[in-house]
C-alpha atoms as one frame of an Amber mdcrd trajectory, in Angstrom:
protein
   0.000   0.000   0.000   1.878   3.404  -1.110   2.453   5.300   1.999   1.530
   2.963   4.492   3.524   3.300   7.631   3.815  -0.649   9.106   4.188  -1.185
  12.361   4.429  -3.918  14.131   1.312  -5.729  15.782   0.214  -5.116  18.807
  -0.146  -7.982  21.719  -3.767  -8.893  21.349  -6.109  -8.133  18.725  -8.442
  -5.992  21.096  -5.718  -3.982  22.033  -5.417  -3.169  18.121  -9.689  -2.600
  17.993  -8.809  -0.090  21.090  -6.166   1.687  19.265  -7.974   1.525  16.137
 -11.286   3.179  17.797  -9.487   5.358  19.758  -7.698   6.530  16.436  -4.402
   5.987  17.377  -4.043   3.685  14.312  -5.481   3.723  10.821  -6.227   0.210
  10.564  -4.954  -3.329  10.977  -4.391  -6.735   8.941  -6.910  -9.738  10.404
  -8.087 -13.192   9.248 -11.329 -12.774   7.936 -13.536 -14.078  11.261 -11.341
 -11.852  13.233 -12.403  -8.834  11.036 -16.166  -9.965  11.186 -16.244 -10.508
  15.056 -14.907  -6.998  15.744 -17.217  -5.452  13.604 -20.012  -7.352  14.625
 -19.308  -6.098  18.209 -18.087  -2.671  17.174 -20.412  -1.014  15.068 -18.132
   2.143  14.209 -15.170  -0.498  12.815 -15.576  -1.822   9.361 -13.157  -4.448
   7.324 -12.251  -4.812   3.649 -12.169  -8.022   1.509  -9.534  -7.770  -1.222
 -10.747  -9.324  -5.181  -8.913 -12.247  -5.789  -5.544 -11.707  -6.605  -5.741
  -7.872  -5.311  -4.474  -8.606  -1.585  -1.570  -9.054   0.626   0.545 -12.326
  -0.338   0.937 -14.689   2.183   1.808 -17.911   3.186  -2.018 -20.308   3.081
  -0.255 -21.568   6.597  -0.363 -18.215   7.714  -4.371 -17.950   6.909  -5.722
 -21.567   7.143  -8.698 -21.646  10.252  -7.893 -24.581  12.754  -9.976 -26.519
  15.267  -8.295 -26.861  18.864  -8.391 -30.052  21.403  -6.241 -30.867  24.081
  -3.123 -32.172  22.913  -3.482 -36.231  22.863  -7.001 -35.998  22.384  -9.148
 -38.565  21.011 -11.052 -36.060  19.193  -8.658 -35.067  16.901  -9.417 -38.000
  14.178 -13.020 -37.740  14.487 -12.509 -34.353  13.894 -10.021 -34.264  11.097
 -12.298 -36.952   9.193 -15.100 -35.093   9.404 -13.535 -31.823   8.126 -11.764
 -33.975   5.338 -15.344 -34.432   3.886 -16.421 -30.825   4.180 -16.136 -28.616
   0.625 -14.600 -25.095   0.941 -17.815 -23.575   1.021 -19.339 -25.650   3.327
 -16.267 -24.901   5.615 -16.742 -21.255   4.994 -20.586 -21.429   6.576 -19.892
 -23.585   9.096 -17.038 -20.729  10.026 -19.430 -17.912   9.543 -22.148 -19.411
  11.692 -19.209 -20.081  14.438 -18.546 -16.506  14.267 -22.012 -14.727  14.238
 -23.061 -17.350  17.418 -20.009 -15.738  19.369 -20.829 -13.125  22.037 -20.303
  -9.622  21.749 -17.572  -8.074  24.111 -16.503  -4.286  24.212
């Protein structure tokens, strides 16, 4: 972005919404539920999706949404199978439904 002044991150991601509220920052880079909880709970913040191809390169590790169970677990097959037979887009809406059922927090 021409001009852009990068900093680096902040901590925690509310910490950024603070700063970004408060004005202290222009704006900040976040994984797409990220962006849609915090404007879903913030009604003055707002995020922009990039066309294909018009974004920030990346590495897909660096974006890819995981599922978390205690380490051992004997969850983590059932759940790996099950997401094997999920399509991106049915991944996507299971995601956005995860998202929108999360409370609100200011």
């Amino acid at each position: 972005i021409e001009n852009v002044q990068q900093q680096t991150a902040m901590e925690t991601f509310p910490a950024m919404i603070v700063a970004l509220s408060s004005g202290r920052i222009d704006g900040y880079v976040s994984e797409m539920p990220g962006a849609v909880s915090a404007a879903a709970s913030h009604p003055d913040l707002a995020y922009v999706v990039f066309d294909e191809g018009k974004g920030f390169v990346c590495d897909p590790a660096d974006t890819t949404i995981a599922v978390g169970v205690q380490k051992g677990s004997p969850l983590l097959a059932q759940v790996n199978e099950a997401l094997a037979t999920l399509d991106n887009e049915a991944r996507e809406q299971l995601m956005a439904d995860a998202i929108a059922g999360q409370p609100l927090s200011e």
